[in-house]
C-alpha positions as CSV (number, residue, x, y, z in Angstrom):
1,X,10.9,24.9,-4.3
2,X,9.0,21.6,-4.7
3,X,7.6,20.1,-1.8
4,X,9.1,15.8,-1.0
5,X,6.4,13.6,-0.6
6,X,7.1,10.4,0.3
7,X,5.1,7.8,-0.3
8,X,5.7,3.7,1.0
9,X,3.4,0.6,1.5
10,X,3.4,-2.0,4.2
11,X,1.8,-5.7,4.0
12,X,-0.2,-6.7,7.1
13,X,-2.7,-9.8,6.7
14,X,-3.1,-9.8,3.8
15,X,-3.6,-5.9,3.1
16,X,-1.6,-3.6,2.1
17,X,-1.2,0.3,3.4
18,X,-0.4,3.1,1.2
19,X,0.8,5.3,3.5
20,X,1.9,8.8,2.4
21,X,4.1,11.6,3.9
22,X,3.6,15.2,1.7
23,X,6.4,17.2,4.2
24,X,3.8,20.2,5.1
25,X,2.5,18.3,8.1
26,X,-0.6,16.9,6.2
27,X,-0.1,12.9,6.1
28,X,-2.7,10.3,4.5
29,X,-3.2,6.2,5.3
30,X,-4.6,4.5,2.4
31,X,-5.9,0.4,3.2
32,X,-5.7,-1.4,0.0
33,X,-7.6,-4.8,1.3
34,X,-7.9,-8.1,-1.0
35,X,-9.9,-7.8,-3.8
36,X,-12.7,-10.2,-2.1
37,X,-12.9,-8.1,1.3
38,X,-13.6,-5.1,-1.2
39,X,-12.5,-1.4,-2.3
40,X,-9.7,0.3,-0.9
41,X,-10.3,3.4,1.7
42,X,-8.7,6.2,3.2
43,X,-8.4,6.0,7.2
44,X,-9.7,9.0,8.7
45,X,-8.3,10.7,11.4
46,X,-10.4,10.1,14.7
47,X,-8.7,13.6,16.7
48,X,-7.5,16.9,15.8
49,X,-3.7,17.0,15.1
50,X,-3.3,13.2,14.3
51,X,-0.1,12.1,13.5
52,X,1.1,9.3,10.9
53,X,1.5,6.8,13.4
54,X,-2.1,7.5,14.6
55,X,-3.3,7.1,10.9
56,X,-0.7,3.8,11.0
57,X,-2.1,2.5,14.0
58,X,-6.1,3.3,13.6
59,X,-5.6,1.2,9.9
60,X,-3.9,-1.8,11.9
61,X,-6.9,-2.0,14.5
62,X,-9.3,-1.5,11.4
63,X,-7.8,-4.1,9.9
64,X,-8.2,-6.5,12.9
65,X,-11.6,-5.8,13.7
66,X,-12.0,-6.8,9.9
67,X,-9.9,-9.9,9.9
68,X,-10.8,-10.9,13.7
69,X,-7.9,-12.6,16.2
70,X,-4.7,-13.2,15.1
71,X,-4.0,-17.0,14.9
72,X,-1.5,-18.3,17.9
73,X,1.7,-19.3,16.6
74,X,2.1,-23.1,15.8
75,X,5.2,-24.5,17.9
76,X,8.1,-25.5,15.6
77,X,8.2,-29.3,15.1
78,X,11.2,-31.1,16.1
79,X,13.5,-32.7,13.7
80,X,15.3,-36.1,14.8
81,X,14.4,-39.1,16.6
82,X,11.8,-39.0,19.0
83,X,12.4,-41.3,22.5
């Protein structure tokens, strides 16, 4: 019997994760940055055991040690007349 792999990708700023599942508890995290920020890599696990959302996780705060803070969130103008 063939083993499911599944395989899906997730935007955050600006790169994109390749993240794949193979079913035989073995799991891989793939960061795909833009082309200017250079070549994609595969995350390593840091610990023994490490699950997929460890991989998910470690490639997020790789990610934002790359791209530094995350901008604050502009307040929403208001529309209408102002007094």
């Amino acid at each position: 019997m063939p083993r499911l792999t599944v395989v899906s990708t997730r935007d955050y700023r600006q790169h994109v994760l390749h993240i794949e599942e193979r079913g035989n508890g073995t799991c891989s995290v793939v960061v795909h940055p833009p082309s200017r920020l250079g070549r994609p890599r595969q995350v390593k696990p840091v610990g023994e055991g490490a699950l997929l959302i460890d991989l998910v996780n470690q490639a997020k705060a790789e990610i934002d040690e790359v791209m530094g803070p995350k901008p604050v969130p502009r307040r929403p103008m208001l529309r209408g007349r102002a007094f």
